[in-house]
Structure formats: C-alpha cells, structure tokens
C-alpha positions as CSV (number, residue, x, y, z in Angstrom):
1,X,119.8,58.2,137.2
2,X,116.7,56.2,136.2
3,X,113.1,56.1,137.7
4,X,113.5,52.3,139.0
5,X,112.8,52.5,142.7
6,X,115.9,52.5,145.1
7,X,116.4,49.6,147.1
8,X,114.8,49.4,150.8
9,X,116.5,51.3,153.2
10,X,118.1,49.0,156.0
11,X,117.0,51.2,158.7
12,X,113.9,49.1,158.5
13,X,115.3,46.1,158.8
14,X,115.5,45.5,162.2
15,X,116.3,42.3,164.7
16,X,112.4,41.0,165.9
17,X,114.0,39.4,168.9
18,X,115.2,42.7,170.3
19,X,112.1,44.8,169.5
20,X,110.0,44.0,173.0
21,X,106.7,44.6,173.2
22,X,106.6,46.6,170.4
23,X,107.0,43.9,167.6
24,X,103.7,43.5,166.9
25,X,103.2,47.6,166.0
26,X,106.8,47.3,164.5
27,X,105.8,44.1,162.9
28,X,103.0,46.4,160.8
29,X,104.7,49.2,160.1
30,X,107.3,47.2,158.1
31,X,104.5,45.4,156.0
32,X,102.9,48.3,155.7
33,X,106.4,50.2,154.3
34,X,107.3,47.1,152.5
35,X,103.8,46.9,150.8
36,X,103.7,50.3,150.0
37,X,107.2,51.9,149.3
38,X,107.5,51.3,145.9
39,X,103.9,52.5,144.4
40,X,105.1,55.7,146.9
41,X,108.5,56.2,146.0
42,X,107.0,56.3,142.1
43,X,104.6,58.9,142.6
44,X,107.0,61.0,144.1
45,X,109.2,60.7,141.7
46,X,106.4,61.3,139.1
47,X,106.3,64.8,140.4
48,X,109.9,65.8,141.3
49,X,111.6,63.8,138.6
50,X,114.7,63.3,141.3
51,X,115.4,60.0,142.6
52,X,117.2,61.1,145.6
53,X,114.5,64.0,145.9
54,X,111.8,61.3,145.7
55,X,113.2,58.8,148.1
56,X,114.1,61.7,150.5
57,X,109.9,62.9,150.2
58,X,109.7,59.4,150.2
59,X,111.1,58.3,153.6
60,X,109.6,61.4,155.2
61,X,106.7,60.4,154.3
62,X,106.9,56.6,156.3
63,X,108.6,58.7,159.1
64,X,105.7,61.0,159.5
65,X,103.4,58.1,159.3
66,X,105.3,56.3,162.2
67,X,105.7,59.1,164.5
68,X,101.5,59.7,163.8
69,X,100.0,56.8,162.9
70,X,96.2,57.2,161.9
C-alpha cells in the first residue's frame, strides 16, 4: 500500500436537512475534519508506517475530538 491519504470516510457525510439544531456544530466539525484530515492522516502515517493503522489513529483521533471538543 502507498502513503497517499485514503479517501474520506462517508460516515461524515451526512444529510444537513435531517441534522436539527445541531447543523451548525455538525456544520464545523466537518470543515474542521475536511480541513484537516489529510495533513493528520500523514503524520500518523509518518510514525506508524501502516495506512490502515494511520487512518484507524486517524479517525480516533476526529472521534475523540467530537465527543470533547475544546
């Protein structure tokens, strides 16, 4: 397998009409993954040299992040 960064889950792609009042939070955190998945994804594979090890750390990462957002 090579380095090149796995294509977006489609967990995060979700239906805005159904997503209620919590769009706009919803709304970030999928810029924010979008944004930022790739430069993540690439560090972590940097230091575990896996792809599926990377984007496993990878969406862990985004899911601890949503559960606790700063």
């Amino acid at each position: 397998m090579d380095s090149s960064s796995p294509k977006l889950p489609l967990v995060w792609s979700m239906d805005k009409a159904k997503a209620g009042a919590a769009d706009d939070a919803i709304a970030r955190f999928e810029r924010l993954f979008h944004e930022h998945w790739s430069r993540v994804y690439g560090a972590l594979f940097r230091v575990v040299g896996d792809p599926a090890e990377a984007e496993d750390l990878a969406l862990e990462t985004f899911l601890r992040l949503y559960l606790r957002p700063p």
